[in-house]
N, C-alpha and C positions, 0 to 999 in steps of 0.2 A: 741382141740389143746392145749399142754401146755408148760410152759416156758422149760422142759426136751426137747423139740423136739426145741425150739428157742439156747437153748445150743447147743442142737448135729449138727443143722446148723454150727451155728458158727465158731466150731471146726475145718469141716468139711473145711471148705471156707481158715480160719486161715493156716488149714496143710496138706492142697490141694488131702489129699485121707480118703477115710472110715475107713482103716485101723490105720492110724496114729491117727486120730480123737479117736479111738476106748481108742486107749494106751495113750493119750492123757488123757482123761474120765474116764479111767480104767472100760469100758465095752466092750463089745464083739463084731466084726468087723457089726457081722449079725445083729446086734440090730441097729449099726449107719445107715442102709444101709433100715431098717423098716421104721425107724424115716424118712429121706429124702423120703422115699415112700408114708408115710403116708402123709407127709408136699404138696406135690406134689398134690394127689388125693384131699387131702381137700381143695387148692387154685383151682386147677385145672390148674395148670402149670407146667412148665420144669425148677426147679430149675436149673440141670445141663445138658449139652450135654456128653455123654459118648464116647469119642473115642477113642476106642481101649483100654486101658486099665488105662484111664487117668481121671481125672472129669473137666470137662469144665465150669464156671459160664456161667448163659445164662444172659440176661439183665433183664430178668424179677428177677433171681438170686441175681444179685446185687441191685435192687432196695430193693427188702425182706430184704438183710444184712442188710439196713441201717435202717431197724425197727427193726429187731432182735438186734441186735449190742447194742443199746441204751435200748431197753427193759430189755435184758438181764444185762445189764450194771447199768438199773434204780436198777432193782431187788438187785444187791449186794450193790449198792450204801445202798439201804433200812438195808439191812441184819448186814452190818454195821452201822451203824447207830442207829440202834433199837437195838441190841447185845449189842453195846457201847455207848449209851447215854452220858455217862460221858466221854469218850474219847475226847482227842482232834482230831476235824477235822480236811482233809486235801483238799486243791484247787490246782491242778494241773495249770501251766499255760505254754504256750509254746510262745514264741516269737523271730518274727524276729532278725537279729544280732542289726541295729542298734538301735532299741527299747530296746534288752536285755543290749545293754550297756549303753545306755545312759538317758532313761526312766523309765526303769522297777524298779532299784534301789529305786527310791522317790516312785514310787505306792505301792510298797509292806510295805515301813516306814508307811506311811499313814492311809493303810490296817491295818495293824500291831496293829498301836492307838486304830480300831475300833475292831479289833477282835483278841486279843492279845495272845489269846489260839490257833489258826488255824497254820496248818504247811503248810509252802508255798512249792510248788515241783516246779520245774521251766527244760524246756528244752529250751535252742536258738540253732534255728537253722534258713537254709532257707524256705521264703513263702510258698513253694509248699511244704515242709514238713510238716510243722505246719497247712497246712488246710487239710494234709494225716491224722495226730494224730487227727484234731479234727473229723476226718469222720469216723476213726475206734474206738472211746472212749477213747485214751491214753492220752488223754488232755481235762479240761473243757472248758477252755478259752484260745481262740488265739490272738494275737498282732501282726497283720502284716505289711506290707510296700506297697503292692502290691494287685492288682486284685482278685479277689473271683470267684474260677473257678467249684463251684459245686453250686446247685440250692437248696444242703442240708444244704447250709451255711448263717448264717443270719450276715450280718453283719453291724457294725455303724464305720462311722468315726467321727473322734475326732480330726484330728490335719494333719495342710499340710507342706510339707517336701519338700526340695528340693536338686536336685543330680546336682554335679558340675565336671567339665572337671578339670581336673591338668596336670599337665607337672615336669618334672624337670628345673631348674633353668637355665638350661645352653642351652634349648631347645628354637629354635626359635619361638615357640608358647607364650613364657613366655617375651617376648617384645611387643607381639600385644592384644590390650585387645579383639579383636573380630576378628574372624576369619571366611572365607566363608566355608562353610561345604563342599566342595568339596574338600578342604585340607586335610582332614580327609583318604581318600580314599588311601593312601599311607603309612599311620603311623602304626608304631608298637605300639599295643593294650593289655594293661594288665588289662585284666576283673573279677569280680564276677564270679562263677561258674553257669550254665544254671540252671533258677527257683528261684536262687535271683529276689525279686524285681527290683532292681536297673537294672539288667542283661534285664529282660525281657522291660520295661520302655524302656532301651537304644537302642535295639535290634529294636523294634516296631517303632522309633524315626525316624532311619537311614533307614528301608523299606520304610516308609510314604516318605523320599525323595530320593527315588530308590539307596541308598548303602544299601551293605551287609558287615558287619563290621565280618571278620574272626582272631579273637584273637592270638596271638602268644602267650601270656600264660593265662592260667586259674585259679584263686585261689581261694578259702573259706576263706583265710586270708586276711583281712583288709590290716593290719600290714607291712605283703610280700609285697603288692601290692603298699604301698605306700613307702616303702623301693627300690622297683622297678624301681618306675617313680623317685624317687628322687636320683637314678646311673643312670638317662636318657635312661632308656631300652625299655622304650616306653611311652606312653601317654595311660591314666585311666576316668574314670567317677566314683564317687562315692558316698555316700549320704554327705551334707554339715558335718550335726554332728560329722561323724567320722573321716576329715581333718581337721577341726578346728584349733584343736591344730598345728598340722605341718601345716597350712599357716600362722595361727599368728607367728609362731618362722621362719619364712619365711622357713621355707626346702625344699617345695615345691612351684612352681608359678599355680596361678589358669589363666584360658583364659574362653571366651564365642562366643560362636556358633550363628553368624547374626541370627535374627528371631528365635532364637530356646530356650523354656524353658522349662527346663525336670523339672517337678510338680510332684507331688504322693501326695496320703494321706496316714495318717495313719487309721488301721481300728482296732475296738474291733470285734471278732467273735465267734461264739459258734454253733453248731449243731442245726437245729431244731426241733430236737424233743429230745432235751435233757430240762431235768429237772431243772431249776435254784434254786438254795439254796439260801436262806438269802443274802449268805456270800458273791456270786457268782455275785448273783445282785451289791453286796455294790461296790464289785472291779471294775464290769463295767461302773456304777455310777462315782469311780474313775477317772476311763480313759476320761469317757466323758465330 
């Protein structure tokens, strides 16, 4: 078996037929289609299900990816590396919103001091993305908010966070400081988009005490959302860090929910079977 037949996988998975994979690789449709046979006979498995004219991953399929994926992954990591000695390296890192904006900034200064030649890549996005990039190799290192939902993911916390209910000013919520949770059940709801932490946290909160909290808007923006609640369009949950500022300049009123504390951590996380660099270590070191 050789890392050529861990490529042609890949490809394969990446652009969901033999043929694409082919043009893909710039070889020949019939040679991707050897390689997956061959891969097959030597495990002695059903990488794919064939139906009809389609390639199907089987589960045994997707377990293979995530050793391929990384192998193949190690291998250019190497080829760079060794090609370019003298180059400067680079550390991808991908982090949740409120970590990319309110954290990430000082780790990377810090990083910086230590390893002054390395060029930082950086994606923020939401949790469930960030632990997708670090499953498929587009990311070393992830920072997130929330839950760790594959068993290929190692992960350490470092720091506990907490998510706070707002209102607008002019909202009856914003004269009582605690409120019974059954009030809730009525309110117009401006949420995180589904796969935020914060989303998932809240969502998980209100089942544990039999509400289903259905949003009347959804956004990716912070910003919208606290611009929202403070024209009184509805009532928000968010992480402390990113109200801050707008409850210190009062724009918005904060309240709390009898018995109820929505907690999270933060987490550093990284693939496990990926390779740590130096550099890679020094960052996680950082955070923790």
């Amino acid at each position: 078996m050789t890392l050529r037949h861990l490529k042609i996988f890949v490809a394969v998975c990446e652009t969901g037929s033999t043929t694409a994979a082919g043009e893909k690789l710039h070889i020949a449709q019939p040679s991707v289609s050897l390689a997956i046979s061959d891969l097959e006979d030597y495990y002695g498995i059903k990488l794919f299900d064939r139906i009809g004219k389609r390639l199907h991953i089987t589960e045994a399929g997707k377990k293979f990816l995530q050793y391929a994926t990384h192998i193949a992954g190690l291998f250019e990591d190497m080829e760079k590396e060794i090609r370019n000695f003298d180059a400067i390296g680079i550390i991808r890192i991908g982090t949740s919103v409120t970590i990319g904006n309110y954290l990430l900034p000082g780790y990377i200064t810090r990083f910086k001091q230590i390893h002054p030649q390395m060029d930082v890549k950086v994606i923020i996005d939401n949790t469930e993305k960030i632990q997708q990039y670090i499953l498929s190799n587009q990311i070393d290192i992830g920072l997130i908010e929330g839950a760790v939902h594959s068993s290929y993911i190692i992960e350490n916390k470092f720091r506990d966070d907490e998510l706070v209910m707002i209102c607008g000013n002019d909202h009856p919520f914003a004269n009582q400081k605690y409120i019974e949770i059954s009030n809730l059940q009525n309110e117009s709801f401006i949420l995180r988009e589904t796969g935020s932490a914060g989303r998932e946290i809240f969502d998980s909160a209100m089942t544990s005490h039999g509400l289903k909290i259905e949003p009347a808007w959804e956004s990716t923006s912070t910003q919208a959302i606290v611009r929202a609640v403070k024209s009184n369009l509805g009532i928000s949950v968010l992480p402390y860090l990113l109200v801050k500022d707008s409850l210190e300049r009062k724009e918005i009123s904060q309240f709390w929910i009898k018995g109820m504390h929505l907690k999270r951590s933060f987490s550093v996380i990284y693939h496990r079977n990926k390779f740590l660099t130096e550099s890679a270590k020094d960052f996680i070191a950082l955070c923790k």
